[in-house]
C-alpha positions in Angstrom: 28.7 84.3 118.7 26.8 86.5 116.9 27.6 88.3 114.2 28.8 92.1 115.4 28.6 90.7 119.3 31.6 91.9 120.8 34.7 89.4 121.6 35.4 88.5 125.1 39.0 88.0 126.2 38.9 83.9 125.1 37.8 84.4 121.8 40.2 86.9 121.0 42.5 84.4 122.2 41.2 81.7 120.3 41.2 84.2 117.0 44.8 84.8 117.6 45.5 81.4 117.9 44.0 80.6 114.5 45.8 83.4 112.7 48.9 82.1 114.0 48.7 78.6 113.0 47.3 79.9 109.3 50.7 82.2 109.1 53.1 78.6 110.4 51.2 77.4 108.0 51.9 79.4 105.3 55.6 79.9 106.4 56.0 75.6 106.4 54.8 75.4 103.0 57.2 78.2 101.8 60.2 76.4 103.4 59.2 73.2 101.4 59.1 74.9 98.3 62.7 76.8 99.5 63.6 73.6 100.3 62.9 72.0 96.8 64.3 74.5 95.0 67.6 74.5 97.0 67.7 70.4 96.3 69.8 70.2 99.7 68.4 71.3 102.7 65.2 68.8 102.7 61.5 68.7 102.2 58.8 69.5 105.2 56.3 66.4 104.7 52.9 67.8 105.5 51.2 64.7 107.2 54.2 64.7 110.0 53.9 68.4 111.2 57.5 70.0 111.0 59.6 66.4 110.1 62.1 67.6 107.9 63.1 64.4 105.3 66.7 64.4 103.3 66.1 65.0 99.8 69.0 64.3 97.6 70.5 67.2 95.9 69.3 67.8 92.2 72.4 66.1 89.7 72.7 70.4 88.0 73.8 71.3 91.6 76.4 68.7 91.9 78.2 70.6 88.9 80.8 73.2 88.7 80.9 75.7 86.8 83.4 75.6 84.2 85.5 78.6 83.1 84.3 80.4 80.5 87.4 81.9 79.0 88.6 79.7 76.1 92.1 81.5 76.2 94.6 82.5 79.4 94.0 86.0 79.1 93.1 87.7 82.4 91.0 90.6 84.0 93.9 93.1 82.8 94.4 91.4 79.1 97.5 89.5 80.1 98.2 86.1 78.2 100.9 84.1 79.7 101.1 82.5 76.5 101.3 85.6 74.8 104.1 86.4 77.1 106.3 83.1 76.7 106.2 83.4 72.7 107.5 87.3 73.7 109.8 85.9 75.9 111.4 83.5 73.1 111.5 86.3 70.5 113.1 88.6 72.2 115.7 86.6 74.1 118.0 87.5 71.5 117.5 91.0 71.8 118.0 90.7 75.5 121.2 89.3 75.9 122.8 89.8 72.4 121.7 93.2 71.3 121.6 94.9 74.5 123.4 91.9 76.8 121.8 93.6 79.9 123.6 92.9 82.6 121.5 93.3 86.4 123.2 93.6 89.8 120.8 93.6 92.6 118.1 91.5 91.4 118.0 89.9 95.6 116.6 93.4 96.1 113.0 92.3 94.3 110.7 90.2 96.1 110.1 87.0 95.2 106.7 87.2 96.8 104.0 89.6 97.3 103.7 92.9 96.2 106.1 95.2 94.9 106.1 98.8 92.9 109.2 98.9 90.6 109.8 102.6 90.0 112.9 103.4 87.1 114.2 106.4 85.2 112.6 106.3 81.9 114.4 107.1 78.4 114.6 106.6 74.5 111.8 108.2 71.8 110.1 104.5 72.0 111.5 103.3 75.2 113.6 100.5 75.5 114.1 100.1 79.2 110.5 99.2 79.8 110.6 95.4 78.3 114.2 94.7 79.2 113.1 95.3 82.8 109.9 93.3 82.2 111.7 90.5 80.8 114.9 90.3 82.9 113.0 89.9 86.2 110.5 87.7 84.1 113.3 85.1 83.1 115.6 85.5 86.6 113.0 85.6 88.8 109.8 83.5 87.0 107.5 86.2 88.3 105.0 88.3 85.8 105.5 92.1 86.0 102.7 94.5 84.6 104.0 97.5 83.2 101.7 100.9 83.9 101.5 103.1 81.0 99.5 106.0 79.4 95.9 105.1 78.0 97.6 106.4 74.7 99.0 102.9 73.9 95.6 100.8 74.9 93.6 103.1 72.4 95.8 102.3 69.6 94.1 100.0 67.3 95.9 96.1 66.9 99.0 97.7 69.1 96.5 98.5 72.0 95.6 94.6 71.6 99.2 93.3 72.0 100.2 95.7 74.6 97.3 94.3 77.1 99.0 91.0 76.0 102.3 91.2 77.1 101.4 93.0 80.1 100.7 96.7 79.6 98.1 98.2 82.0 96.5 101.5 82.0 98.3 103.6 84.4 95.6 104.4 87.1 95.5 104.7 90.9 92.3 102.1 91.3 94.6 99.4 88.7 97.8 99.7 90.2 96.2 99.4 94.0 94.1 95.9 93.3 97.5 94.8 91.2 99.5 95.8 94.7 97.3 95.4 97.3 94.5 92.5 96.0 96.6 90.5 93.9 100.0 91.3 95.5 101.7 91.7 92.0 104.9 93.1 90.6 104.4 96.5 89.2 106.4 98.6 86.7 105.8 102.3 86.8 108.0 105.5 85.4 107.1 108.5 87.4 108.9 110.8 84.7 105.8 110.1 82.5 106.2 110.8 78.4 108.8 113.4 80.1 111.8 111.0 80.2 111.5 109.9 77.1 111.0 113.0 75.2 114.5 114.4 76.1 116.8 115.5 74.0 120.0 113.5 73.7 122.1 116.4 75.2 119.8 116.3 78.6 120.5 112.5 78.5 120.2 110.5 82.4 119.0 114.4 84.1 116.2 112.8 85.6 112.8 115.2 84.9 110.6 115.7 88.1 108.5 112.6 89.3 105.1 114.2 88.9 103.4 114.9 92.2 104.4 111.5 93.9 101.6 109.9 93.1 103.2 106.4 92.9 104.5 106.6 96.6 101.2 107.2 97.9 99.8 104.2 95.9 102.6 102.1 97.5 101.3 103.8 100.7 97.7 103.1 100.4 98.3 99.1 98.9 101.0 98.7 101.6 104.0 97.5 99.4 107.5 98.7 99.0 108.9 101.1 96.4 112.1 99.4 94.2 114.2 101.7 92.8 116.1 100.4 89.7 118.8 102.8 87.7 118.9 101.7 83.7 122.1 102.7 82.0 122.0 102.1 78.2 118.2 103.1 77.1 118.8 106.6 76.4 121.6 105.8 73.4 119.4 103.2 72.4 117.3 106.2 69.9 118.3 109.3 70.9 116.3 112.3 70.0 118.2 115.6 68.1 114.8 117.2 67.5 111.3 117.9 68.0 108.4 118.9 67.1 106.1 120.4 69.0 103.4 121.6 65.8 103.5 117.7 64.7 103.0 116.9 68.1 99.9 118.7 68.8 98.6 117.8 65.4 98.8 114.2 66.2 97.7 114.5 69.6 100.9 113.0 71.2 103.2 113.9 73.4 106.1 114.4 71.6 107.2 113.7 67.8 110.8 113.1 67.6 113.3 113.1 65.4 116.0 110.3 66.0 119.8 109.5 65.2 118.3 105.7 64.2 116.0 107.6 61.2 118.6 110.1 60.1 121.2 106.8 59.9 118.7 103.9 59.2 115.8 105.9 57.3 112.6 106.7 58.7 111.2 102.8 58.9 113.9 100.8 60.2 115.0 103.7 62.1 111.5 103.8 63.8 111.9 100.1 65.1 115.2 99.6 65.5 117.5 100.7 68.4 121.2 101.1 68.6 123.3 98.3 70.3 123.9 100.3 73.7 125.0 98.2 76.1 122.3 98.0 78.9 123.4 97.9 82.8 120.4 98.0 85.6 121.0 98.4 88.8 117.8 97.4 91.5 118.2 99.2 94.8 117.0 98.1 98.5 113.4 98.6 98.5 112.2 101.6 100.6 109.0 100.8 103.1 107.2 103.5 104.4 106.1 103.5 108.4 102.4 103.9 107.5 99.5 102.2 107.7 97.7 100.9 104.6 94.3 102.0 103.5 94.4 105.7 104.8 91.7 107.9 103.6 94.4 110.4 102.5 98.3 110.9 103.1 100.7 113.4 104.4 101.0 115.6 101.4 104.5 117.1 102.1 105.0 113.3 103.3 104.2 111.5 99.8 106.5 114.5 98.1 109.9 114.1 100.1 109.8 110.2 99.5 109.0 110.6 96.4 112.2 113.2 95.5 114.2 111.1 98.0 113.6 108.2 96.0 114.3 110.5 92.3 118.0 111.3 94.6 118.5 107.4 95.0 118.1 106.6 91.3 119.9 110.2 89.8 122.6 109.6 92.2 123.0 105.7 91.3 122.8 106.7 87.4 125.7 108.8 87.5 128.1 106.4 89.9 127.5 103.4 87.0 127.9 106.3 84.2 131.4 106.7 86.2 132.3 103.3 86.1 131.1 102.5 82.2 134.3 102.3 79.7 131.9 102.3 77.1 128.1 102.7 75.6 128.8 100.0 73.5 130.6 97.4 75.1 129.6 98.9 79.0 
């Protein structure tokens, strides 16, 4: 054909054709180099067409990976072996100092997901790792215990805290602890509000925020376990404040304690009276809702969550009947 002649239909044909075997070939030779790279799906041997031959997988693909970590510590800063030695240290303080006593510890699950929820107290609080390490011990199952950024930013503490188990309290970290990972978590809905009362406003429970702990139980599809601590809030009771130091520091609250007017301002900063602790866990409350909701009843998330404040006030002041004693229970 000459050069500029127009094509008839055949040798249009016949062009097609030869554009489509120089694309299969293209597309073979891209597969064998796929295939190479790969070193377990084959190699297309170009004398035989399309014949696909085995070709043993490349000794590096055989390998796993191995874990980089050179400690235990996980995605939230948790180390179990940080949390046995804590275990062992304070044992003592456990069942000699405070001899906590539980009733209702059937109520947590032993598997799957759980929110604890508890009435909060003392200027450093003590309930927080007599909960963590009475369900710990009596139940062999890790707890993570939600609290304000405040304590991660401190320098060393913030180190420690992540350790034994302290997360930053935040929607997204207590739903993949709930939901994902179907953990145990520890949360105080009074905020830095419980324990910044003064001695004389002792066990009035303060107002659980906007209920933002039953719509995360909501949303991750886990039940809400009330527990009532009796004890904490004579552990280092506050007789003052200061608000000016407060600000100043960028805290919360600075207290003045009984434990630093009897034991100085040191020892009296670390170390808590011998009230005798009682906790009481109560059935879990599940909510009739479907998980994952875009958004939640409103009015819904805030009468569960002052029904559930009612279950704990109410259980707080039948075992504040029944004690004999803050010392001896």
């Amino acid at each position: 054909m000459a050069p500029g002649e127009p094509m008839n239909d055949e040798q249009r044909i016949a062009a097609a054709e030869q554009r489509l075997e120089a694309t299969l070939a293209e597309t073979l030779e891209t597969l064998q180099e796929t295939a190479e790279l790969a070193g377990d799906v084959g190699r297309v041997d170009p004398s035989s067409g399309s014949t696909l031959v085995p070709v043993p997988a490349a000794d590096h693909a055989r390998e796993r990976l191995e874990d980089p970590r050179r400690s235990d510590v996980d995605e939230w800063g948790r180390s179990e072996h940080m949390r046995e030695l804590a275990r062992k240290l304070y044992e003592p303080v456990y069942s000699k100092w405070f001899r906590a006593e539980w009733e209702g510890l059937e109520h947590i699950p032993t598997e799957g997901g759980a929110l604890l929820v508890a009435n909060h107290a003392a200027a450093i609080p003590s309930d927080a790792p007599v909960i963590m390490h009475g369900i710990e011990t009596e139940l062999g199952r890790p707890v993570y215990g939600l609290a304000d950024h405040l304590f991660k930013s401190l320098p060393v503490i913030g180190v420690y805290w992540s350790r034994l188990g302290g997360v930053v309290a935040h929607p997204d970290n207590a739903y993949r602890l709930l939901r994902e990972q179907q953990q145990l978590v520890l949360v105080f809905p009074e905020g830095s509000k419980g324990p910044a009362k003064h001695y004389s406003q002792r066990y009035r429970l303060r107002r659980f925020g906007r209920g933002g702990f039953v719509e995360i139980a909501m949303r991750a599809g886990v039940p809400v376990v009330p527990i009532a601590v009796v004890g904490a809030e004579e552990s280092m009771p506050i007789v003052w404040k200061s608000a000016t130091l407060a600000k100043a520091l960028g805290i919360p609250y600075f207290p003045i304690t009984a434990n630093q007017l009897l034991l100085g301002p040191l020892l009296g900063t670390v170390g808590y009276f011998p009230a005798k602790f009682r906790l009481r866990v109560l059935p879990p409350v599940h909510f009739d809702v479907p998980p994952d909701q875009d958004r939640y009843s409103r009015s819904r998330v805030m009468e569960e969550s002052e029904q559930i404040r009612e279950l704990i006030q109410a259980a707080l002041y039948d075992m504040l009947r029944k004690r004999r004693s803050v010392w001896f229970g």
